[in-house]
FIRO-89833 format. One record per residue: residue number from 1; residue in one letter; chain; y, x negated, z negated of N, C-alpha, C, CB in turn. Coordinates in steps of 0.05 Angstrom, whole numbers, plus 5000, padded with zeros to 4 digits. Glycine has a CB too. Example, Ala and Ser with C-alpha at 12.3 -4.5 7.8 and 13.67 -1.06 7.14 Angstrom:
atom resi: 1&resn: a&chain: A&n_v: 4886&n_u: 4736&n_w: 4844&ca_v: 4910&ca_u: 4754&ca_w: 4844&c_v: 4934&c_u: 4736&c_w: 4844&cb_v: 4911&cb_u: 4774&cb_w: 4819
atom resi: 2&resn: s&chain: A&n_v: 4955&n_u: 4743&n_w: 4858&ca_v: 4979&ca_u: 4727&ca_w: 4857&c_v: 5001&c_u: 4742&c_w: 4843&cb_v: 4988&cb_u: 4718&cb_w: 4886
***
This chain:
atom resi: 1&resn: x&chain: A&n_v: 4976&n_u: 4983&n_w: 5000&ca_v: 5000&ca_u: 5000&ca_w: 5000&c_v: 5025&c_u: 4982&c_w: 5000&cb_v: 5000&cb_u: 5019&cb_w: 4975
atom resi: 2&resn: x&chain: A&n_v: 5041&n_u: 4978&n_w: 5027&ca_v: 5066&ca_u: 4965&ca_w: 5028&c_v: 5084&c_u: 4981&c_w: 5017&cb_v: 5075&cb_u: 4958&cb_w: 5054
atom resi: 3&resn: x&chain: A&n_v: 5103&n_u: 4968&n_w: 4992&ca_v: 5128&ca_u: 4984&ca_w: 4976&c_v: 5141&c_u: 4963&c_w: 4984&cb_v: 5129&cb_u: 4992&cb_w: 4939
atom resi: 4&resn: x&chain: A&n_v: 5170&n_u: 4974&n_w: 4987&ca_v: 5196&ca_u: 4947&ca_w: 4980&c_v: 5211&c_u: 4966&c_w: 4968&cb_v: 5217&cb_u: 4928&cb_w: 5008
atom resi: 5&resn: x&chain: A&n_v: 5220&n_u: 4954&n_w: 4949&ca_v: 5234&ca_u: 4965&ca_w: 4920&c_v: 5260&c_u: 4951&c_w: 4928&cb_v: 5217&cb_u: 4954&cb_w: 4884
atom resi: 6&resn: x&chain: A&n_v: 5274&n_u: 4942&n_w: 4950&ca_v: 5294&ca_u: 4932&ca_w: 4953&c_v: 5319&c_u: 4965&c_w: 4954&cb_v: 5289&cb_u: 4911&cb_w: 4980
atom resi: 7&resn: x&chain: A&n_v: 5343&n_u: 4959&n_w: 4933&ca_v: 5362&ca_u: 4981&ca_w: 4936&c_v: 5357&c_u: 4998&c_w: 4918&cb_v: 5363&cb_u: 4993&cb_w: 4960
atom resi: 8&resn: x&chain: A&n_v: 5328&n_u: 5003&n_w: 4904&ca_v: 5327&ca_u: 5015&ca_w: 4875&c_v: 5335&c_u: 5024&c_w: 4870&cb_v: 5327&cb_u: 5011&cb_w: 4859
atom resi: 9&resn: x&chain: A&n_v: 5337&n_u: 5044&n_w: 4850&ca_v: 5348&ca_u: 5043&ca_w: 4819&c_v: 5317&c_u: 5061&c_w: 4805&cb_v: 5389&cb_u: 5064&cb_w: 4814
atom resi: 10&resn: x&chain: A&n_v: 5311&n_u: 5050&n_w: 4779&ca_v: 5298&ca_u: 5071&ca_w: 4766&c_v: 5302&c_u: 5074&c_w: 4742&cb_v: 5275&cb_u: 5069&cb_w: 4767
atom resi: 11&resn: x&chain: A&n_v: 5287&n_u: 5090&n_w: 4725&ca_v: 5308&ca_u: 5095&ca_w: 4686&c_v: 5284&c_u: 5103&c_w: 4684&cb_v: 5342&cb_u: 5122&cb_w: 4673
atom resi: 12&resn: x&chain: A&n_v: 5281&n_u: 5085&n_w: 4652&ca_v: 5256&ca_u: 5092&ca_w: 4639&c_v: 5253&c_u: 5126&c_w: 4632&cb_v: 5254&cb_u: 5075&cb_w: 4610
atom resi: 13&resn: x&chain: A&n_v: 5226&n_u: 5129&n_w: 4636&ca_v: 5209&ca_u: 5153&ca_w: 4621&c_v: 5199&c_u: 5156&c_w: 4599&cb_v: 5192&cb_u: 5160&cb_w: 4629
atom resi: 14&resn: x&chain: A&n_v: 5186&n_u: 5133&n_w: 4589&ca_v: 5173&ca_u: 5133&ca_w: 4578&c_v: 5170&c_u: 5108&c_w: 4554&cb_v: 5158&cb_u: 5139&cb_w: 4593
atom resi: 15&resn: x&chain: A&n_v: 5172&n_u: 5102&n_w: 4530&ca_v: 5171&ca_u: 5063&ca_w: 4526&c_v: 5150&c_u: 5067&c_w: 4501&cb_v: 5212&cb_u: 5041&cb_w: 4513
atom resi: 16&resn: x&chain: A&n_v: 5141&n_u: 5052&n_w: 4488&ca_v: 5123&ca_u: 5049&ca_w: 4463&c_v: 5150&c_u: 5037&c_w: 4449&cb_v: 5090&cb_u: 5027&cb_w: 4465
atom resi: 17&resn: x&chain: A&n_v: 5153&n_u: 5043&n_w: 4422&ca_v: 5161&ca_u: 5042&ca_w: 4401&c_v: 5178&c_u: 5016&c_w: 4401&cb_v: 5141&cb_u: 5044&cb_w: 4384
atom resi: 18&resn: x&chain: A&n_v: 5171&n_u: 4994&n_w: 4402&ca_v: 5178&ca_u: 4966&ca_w: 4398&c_v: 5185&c_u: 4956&c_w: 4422&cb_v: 5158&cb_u: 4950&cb_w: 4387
atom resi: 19&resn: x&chain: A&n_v: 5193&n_u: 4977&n_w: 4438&ca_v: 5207&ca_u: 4966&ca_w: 4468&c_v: 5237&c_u: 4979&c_w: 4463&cb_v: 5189&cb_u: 4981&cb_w: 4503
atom resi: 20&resn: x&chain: A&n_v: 5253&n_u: 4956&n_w: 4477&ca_v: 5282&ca_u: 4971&ca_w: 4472&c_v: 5296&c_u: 4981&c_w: 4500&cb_v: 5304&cb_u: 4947&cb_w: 4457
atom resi: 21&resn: x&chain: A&n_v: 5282&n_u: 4992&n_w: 4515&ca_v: 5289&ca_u: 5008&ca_w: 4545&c_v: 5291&c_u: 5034&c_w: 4533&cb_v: 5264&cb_u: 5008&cb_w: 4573
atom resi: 22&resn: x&chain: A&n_v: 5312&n_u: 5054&n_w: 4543&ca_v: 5302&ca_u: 5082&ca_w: 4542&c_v: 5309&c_u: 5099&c_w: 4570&cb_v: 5315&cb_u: 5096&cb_w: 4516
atom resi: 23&resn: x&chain: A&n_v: 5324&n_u: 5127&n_w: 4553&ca_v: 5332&ca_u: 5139&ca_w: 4587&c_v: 5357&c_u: 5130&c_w: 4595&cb_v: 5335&cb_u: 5173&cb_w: 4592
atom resi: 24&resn: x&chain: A&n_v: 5370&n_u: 5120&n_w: 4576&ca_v: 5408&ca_u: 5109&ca_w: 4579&c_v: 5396&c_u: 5073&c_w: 4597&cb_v: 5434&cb_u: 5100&cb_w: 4527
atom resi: 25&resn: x&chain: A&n_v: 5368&n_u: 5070&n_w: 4606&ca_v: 5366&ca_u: 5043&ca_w: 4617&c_v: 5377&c_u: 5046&c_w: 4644&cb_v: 5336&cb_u: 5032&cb_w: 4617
atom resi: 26&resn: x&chain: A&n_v: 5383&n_u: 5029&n_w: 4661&ca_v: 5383&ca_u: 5036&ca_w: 4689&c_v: 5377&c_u: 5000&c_w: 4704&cb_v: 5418&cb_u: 5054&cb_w: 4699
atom resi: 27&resn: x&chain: A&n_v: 5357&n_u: 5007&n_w: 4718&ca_v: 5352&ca_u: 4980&ca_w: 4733&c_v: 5355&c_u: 4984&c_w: 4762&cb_v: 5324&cb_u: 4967&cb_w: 4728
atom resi: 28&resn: x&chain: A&n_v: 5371&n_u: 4969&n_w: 4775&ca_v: 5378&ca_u: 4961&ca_w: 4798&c_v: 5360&c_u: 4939&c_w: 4806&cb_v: 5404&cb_u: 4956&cb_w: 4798
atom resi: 29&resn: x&chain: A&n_v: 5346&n_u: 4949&n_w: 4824&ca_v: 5317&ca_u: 4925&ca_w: 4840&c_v: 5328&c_u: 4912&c_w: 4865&cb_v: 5284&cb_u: 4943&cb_w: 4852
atom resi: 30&resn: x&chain: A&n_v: 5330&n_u: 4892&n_w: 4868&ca_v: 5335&ca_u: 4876&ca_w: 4895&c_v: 5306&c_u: 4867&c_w: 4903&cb_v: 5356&cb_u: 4848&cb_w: 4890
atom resi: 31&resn: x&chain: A&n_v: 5303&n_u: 4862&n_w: 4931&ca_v: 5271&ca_u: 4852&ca_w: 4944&c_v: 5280&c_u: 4832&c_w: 4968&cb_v: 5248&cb_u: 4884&cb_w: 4960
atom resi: 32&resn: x&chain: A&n_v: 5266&n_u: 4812&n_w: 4963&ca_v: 5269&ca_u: 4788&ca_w: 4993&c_v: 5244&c_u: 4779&c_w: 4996&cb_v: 5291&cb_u: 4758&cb_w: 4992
atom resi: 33&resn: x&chain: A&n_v: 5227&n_u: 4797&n_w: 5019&ca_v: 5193&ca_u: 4788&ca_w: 5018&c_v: 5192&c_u: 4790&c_w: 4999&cb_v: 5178&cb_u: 4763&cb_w: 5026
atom resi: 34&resn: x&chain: A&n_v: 5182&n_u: 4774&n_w: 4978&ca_v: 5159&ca_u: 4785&ca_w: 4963&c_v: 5175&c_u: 4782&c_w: 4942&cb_v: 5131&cb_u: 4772&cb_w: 4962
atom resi: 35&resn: x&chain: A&n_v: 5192&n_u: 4769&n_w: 4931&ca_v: 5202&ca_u: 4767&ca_w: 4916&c_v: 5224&c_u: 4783&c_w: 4904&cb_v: 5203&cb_u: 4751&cb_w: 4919
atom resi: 36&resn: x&chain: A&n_v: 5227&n_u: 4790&n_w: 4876&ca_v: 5231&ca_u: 4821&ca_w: 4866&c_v: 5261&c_u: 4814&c_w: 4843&cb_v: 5195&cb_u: 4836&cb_w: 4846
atom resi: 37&resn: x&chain: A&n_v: 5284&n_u: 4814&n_w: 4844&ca_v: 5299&ca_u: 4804&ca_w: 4823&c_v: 5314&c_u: 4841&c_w: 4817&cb_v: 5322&cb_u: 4771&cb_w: 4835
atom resi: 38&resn: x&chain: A&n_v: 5324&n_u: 4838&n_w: 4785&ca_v: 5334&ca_u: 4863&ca_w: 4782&c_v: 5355&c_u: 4858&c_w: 4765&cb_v: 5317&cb_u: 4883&cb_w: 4774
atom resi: 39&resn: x&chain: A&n_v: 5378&n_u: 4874&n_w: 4757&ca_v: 5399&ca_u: 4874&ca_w: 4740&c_v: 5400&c_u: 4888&c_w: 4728&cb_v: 5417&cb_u: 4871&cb_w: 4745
atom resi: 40&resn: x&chain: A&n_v: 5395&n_u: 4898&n_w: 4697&ca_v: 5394&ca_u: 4929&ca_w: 4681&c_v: 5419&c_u: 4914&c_w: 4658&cb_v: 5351&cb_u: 4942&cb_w: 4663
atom resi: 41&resn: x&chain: A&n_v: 5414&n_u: 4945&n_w: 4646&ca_v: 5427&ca_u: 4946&ca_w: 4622&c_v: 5436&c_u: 4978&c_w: 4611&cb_v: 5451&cb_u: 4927&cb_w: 4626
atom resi: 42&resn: x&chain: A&n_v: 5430&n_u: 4985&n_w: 4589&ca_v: 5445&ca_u: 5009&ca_w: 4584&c_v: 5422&c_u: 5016&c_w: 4548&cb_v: 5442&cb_u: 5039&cb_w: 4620
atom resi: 43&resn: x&chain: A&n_v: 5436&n_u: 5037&n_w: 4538&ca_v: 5423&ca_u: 5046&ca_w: 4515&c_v: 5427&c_u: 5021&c_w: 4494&cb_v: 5390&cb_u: 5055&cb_w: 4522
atom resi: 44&resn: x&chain: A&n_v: 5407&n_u: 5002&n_w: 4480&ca_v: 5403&ca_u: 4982&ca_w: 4472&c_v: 5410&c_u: 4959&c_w: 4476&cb_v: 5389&cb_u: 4981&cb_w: 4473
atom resi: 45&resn: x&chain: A&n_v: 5414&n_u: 4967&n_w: 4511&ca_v: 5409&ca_u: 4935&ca_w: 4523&c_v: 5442&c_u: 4931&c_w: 4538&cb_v: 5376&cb_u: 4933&cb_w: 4554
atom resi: 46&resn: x&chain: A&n_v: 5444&n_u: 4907&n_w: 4536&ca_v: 5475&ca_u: 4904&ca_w: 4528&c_v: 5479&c_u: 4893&c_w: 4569&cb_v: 5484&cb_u: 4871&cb_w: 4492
atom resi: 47&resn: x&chain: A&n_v: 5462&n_u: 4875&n_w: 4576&ca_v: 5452&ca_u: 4873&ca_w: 4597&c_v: 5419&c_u: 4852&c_w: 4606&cb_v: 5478&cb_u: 4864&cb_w: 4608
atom resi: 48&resn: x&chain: A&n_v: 5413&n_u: 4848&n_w: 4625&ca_v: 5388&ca_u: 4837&ca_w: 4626&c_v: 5381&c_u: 4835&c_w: 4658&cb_v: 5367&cb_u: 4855&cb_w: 4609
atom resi: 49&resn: x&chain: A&n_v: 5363&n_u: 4814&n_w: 4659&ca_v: 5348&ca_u: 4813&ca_w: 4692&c_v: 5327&c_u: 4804&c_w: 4690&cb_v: 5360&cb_u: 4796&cb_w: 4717
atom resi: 50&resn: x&chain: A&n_v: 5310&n_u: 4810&n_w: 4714&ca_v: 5285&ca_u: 4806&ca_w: 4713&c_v: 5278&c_u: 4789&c_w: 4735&cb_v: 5270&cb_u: 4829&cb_w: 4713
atom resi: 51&resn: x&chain: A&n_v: 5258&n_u: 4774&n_w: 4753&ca_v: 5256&ca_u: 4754&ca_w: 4767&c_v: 5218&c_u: 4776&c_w: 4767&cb_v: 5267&cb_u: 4715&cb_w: 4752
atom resi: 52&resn: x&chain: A&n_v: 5212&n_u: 4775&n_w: 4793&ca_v: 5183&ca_u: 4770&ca_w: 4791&c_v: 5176&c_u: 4775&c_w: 4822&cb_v: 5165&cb_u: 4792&cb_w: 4767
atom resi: 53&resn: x&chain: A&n_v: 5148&n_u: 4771&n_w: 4822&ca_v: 5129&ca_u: 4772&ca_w: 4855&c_v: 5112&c_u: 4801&c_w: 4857&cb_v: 5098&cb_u: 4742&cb_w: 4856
atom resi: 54&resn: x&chain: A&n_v: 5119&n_u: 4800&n_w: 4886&ca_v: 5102&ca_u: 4842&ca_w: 4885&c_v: 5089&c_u: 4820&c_w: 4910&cb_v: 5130&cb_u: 4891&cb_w: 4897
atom resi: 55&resn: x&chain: A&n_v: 5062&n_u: 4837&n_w: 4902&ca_v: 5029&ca_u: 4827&ca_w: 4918&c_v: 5028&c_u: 4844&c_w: 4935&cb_v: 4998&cb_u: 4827&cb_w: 4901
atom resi: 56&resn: x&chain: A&n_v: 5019&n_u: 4851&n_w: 4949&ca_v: 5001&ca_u: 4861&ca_w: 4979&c_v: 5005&c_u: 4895&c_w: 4968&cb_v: 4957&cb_u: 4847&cb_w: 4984
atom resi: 57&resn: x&chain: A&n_v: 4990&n_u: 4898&n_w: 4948&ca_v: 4989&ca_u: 4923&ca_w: 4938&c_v: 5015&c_u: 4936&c_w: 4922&cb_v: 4966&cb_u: 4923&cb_w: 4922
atom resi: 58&resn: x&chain: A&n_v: 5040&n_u: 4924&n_w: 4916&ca_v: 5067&ca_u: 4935&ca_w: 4907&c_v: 5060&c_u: 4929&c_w: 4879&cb_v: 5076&cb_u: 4970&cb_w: 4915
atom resi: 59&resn: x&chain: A&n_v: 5042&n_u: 4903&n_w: 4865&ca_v: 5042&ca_u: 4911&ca_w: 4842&c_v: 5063&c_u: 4882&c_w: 4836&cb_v: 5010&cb_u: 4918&cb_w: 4828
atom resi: 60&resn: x&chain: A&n_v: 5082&n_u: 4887&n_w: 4815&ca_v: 5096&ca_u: 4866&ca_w: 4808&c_v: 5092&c_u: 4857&c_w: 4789&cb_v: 5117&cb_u: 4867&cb_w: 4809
atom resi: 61&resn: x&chain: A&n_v: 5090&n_u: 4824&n_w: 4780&ca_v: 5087&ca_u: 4818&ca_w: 4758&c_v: 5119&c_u: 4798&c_w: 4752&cb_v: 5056&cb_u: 4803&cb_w: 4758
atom resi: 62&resn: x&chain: A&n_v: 5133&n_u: 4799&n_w: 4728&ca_v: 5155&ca_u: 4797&ca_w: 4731&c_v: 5165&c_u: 4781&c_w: 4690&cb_v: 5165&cb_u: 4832&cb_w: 4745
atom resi: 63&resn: x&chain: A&n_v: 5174&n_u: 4761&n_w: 4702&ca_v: 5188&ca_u: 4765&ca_w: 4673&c_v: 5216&c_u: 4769&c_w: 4668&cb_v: 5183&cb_u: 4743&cb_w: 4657
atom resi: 64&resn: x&chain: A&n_v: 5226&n_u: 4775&n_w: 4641&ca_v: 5252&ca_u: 4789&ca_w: 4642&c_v: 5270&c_u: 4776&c_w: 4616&cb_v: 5247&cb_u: 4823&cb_w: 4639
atom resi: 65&resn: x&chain: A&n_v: 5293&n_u: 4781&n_w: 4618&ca_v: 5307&ca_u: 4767&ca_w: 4591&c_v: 5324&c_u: 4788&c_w: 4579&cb_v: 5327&cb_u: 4740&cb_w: 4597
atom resi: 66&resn: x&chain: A&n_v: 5330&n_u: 4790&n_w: 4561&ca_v: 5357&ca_u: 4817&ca_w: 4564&c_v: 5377&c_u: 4809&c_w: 4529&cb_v: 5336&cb_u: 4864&cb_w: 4563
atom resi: 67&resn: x&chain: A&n_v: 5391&n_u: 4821&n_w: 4534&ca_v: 5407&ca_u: 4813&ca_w: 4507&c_v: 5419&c_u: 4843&c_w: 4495&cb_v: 5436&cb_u: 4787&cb_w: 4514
atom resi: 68&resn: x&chain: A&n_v: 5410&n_u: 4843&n_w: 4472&ca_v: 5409&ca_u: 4870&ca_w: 4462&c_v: 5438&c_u: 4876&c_w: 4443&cb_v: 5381&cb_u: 4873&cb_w: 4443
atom resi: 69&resn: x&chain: A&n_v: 5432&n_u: 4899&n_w: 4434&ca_v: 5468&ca_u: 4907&ca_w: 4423&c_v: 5474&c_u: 4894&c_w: 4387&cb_v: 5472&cb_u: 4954&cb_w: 4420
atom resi: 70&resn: x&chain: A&n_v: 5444&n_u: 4878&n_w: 4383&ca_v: 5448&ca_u: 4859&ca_w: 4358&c_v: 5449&c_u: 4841&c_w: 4371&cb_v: 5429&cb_u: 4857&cb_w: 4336
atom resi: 71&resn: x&chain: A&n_v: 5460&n_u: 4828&n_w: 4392&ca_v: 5466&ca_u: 4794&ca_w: 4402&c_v: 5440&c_u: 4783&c_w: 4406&cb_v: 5483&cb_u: 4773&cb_w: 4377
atom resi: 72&resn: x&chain: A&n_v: 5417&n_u: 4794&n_w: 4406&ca_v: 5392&ca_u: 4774&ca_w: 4406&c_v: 5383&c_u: 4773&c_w: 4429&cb_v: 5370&cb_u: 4780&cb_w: 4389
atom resi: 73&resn: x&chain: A&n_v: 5376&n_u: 4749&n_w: 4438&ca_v: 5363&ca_u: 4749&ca_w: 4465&c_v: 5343&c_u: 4746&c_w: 4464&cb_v: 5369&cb_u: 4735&cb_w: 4481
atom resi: 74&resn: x&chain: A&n_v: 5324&n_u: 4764&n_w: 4480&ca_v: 5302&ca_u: 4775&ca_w: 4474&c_v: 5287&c_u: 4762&c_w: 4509&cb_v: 5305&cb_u: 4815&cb_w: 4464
atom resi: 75&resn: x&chain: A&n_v: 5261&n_u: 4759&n_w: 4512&ca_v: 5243&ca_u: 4755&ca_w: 4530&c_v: 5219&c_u: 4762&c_w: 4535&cb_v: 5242&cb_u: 4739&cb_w: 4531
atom resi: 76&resn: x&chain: A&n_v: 5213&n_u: 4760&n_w: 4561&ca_v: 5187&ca_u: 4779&ca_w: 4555&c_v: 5178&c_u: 4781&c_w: 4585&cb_v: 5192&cb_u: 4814&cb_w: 4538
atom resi: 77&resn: x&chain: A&n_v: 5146&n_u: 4790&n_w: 4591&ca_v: 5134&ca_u: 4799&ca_w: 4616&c_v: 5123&c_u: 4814&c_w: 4616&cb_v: 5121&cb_u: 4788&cb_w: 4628
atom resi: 78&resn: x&chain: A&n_v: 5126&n_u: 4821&n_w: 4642&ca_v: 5111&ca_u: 4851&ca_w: 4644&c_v: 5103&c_u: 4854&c_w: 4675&cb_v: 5134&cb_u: 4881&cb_w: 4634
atom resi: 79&resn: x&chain: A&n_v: 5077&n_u: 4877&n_w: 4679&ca_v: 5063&ca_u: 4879&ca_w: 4701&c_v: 5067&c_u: 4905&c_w: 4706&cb_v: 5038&cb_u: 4872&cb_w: 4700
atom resi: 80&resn: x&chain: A&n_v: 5069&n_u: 4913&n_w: 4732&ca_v: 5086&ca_u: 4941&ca_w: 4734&c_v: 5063&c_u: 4943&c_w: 4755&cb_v: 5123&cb_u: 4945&cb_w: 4743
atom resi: 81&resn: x&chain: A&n_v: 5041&n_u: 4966&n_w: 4757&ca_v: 5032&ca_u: 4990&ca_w: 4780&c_v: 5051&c_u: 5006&c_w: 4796&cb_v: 5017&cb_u: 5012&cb_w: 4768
atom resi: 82&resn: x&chain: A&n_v: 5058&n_u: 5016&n_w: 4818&ca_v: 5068&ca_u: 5033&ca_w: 4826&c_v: 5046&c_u: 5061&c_w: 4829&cb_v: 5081&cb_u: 5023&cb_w: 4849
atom resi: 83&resn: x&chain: A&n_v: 5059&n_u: 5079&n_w: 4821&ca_v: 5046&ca_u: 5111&ca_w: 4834&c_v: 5066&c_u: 5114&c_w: 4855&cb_v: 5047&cb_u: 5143&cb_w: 4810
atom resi: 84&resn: x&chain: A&n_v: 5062&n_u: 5126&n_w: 4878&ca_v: 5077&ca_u: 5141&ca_w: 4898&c_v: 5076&c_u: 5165&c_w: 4884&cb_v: 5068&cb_u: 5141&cb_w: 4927
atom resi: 85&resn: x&chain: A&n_v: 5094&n_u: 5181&n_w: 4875&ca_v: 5097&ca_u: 5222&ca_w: 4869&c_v: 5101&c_u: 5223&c_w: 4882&cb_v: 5112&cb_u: 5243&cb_w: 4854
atom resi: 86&resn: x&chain: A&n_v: 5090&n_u: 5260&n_w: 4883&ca_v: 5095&ca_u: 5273&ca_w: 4914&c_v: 5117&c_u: 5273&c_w: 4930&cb_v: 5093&cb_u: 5297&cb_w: 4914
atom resi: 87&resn: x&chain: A&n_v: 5143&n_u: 5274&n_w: 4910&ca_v: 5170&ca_u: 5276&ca_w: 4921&c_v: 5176&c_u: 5247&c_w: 4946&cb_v: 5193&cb_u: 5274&cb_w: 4890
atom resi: 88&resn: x&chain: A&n_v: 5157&n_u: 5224&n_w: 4937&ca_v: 5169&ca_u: 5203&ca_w: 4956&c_v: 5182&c_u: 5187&c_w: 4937&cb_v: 5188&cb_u: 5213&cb_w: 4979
atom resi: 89&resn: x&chain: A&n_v: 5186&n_u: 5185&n_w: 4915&ca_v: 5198&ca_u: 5177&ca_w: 4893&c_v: 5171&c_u: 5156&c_w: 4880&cb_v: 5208&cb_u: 5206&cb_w: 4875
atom resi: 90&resn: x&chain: A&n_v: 5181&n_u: 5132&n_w: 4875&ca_v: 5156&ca_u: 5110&ca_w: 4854&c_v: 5163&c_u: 5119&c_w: 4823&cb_v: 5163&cb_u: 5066&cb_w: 4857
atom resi: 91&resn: x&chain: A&n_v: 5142&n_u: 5111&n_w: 4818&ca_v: 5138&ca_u: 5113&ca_w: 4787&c_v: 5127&c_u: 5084&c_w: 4791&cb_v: 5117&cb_u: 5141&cb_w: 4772
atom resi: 92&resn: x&chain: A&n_v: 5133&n_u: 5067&n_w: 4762&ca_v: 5112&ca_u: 5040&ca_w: 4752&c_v: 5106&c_u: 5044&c_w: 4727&cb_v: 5124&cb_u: 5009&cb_w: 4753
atom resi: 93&resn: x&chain: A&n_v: 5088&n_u: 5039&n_w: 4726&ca_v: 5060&ca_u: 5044&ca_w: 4696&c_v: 5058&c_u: 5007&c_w: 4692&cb_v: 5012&cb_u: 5064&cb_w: 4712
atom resi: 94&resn: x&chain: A&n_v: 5076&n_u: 5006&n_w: 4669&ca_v: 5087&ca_u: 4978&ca_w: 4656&c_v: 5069&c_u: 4973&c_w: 4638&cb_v: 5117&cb_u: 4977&cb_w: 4642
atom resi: 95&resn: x&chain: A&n_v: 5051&n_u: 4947&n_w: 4634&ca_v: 5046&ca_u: 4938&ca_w: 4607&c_v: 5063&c_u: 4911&c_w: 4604&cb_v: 5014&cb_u: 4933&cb_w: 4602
atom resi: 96&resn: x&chain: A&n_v: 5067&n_u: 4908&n_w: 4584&ca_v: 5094&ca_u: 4887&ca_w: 4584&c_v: 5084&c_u: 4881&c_w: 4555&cb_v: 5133&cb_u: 4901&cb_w: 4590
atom resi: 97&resn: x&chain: A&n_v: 5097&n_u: 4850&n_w: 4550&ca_v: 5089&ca_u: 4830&ca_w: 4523&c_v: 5122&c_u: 4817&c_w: 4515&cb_v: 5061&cb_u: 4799&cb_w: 4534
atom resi: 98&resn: x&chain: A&n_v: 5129&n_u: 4818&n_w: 4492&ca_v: 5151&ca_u: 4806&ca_w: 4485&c_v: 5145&c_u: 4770&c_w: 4491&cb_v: 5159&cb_u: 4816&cb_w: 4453
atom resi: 99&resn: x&chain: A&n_v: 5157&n_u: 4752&n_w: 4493&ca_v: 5149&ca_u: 4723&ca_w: 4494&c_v: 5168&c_u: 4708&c_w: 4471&cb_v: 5154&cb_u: 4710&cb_w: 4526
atom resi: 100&resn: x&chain: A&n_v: 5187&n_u: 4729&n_w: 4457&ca_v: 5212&ca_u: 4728&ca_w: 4435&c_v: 5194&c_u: 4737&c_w: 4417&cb_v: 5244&cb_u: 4747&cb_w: 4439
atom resi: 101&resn: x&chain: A&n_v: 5210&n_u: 4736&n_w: 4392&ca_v: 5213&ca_u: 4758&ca_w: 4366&c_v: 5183&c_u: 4768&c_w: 4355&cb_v: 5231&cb_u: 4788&cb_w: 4377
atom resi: 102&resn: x&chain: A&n_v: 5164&n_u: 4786&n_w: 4355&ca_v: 5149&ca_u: 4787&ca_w: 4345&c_v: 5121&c_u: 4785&c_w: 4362&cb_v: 5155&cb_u: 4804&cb_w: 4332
atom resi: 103&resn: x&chain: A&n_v: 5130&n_u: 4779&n_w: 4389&ca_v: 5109&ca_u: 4770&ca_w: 4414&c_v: 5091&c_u: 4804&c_w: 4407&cb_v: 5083&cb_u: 4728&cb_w: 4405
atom resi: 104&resn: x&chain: A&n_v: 5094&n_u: 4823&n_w: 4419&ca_v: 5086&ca_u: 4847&ca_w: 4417&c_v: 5084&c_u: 4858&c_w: 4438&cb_v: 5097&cb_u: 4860&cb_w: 4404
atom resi: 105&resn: x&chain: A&n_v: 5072&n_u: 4870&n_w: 4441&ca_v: 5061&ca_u: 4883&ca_w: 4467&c_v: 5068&c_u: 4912&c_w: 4471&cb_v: 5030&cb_u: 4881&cb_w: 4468
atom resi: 106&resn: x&chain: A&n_v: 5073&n_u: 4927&n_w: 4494&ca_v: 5074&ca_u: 4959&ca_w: 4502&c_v: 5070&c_u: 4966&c_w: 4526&cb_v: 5098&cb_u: 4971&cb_w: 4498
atom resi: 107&resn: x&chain: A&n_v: 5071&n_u: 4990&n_w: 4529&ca_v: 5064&ca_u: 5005&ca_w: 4557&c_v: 5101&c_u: 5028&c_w: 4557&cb_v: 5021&cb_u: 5030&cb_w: 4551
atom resi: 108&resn: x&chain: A&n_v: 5105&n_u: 5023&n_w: 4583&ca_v: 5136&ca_u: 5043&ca_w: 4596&c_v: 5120&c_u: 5050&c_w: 4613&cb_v: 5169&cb_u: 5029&cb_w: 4609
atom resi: 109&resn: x&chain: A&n_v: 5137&n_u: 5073&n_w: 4636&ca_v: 5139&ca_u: 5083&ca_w: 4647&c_v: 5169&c_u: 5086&c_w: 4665&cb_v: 5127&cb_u: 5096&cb_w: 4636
atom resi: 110&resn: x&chain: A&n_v: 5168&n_u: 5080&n_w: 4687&ca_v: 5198&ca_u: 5083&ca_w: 4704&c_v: 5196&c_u: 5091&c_w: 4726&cb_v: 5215&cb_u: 5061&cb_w: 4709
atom resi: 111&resn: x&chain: A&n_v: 5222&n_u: 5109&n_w: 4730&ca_v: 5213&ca_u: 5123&ca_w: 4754&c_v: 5239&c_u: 5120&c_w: 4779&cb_v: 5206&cb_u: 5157&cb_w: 4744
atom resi: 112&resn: x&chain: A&n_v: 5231&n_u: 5125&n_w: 4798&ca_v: 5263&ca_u: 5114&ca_w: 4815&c_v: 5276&c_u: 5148&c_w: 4813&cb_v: 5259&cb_u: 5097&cb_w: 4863
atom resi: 113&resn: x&chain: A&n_v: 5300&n_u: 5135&n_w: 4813&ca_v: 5329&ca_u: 5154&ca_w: 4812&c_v: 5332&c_u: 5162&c_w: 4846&cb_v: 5362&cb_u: 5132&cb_w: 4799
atom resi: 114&resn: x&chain: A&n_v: 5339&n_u: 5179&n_w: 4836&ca_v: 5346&ca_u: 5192&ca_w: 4873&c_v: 5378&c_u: 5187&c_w: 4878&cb_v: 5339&cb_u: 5237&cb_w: 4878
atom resi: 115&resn: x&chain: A&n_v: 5384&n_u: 5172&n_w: 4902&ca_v: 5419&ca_u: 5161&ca_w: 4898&c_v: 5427&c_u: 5193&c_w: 4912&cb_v: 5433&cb_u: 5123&cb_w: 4924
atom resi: 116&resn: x&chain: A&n_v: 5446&n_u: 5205&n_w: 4900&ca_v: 5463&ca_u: 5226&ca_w: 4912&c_v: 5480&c_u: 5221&c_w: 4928&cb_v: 5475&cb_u: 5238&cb_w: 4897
***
């Protein structure tokens, strides 16, 4: 399944507890071949980017840095699935690991925004 996630935007759905994304997140995805860079920030997150590689099948593996609304700069990776929904719209089914702070692990959910 060829995806290019280039021009994005998606906002979390979904986060486990000890993730600091919510629905106030918004990530803007850039794509050049294979390679996947993004710029977020919102809710928690004061701002942040991510760097990673999408494989044959749209799955990205990516790490990310972000600096939160207590000054801490936080790090971490994460592996994102895409679903195609019916609408034509991606969803990614995230498991992601802090590489900061208490090195902890979770599962998100994000879904792309429809640009008006």
């Amino acid at each position: 399944m060829e995806i290019n996630y280039d021009n994005k935007v998606f906002r979390p759905v979904s986060n486990t507890e000890n993730g600091e994304t919510s629905s106030e997140t918004v990530f803007h995805y850039k794509q050049k071949g294979n390679i996947l860079s993004s710029e977020y920030g919102g809710g928690q997150i004061v701002t942040g980017h991510l760097l990673g590689i999408v494989n044959s099948g749209g799955i990205i593996d990516m790490q990310y840095h972000q600096i939160n609304t207590r000054g801490e700069l936080m790090t971490g990776m994460c592996r994102s699935v895409p679903e195609i929904l019916p609408d034509g719209r991606i969803r990614l089914h995230e498991n992601w690991q802090w590489t900061s702070g208490d090195r902890s692990g979770g599962q998100s959910v994000i879904e792309e925004i429809r640009k008006e």
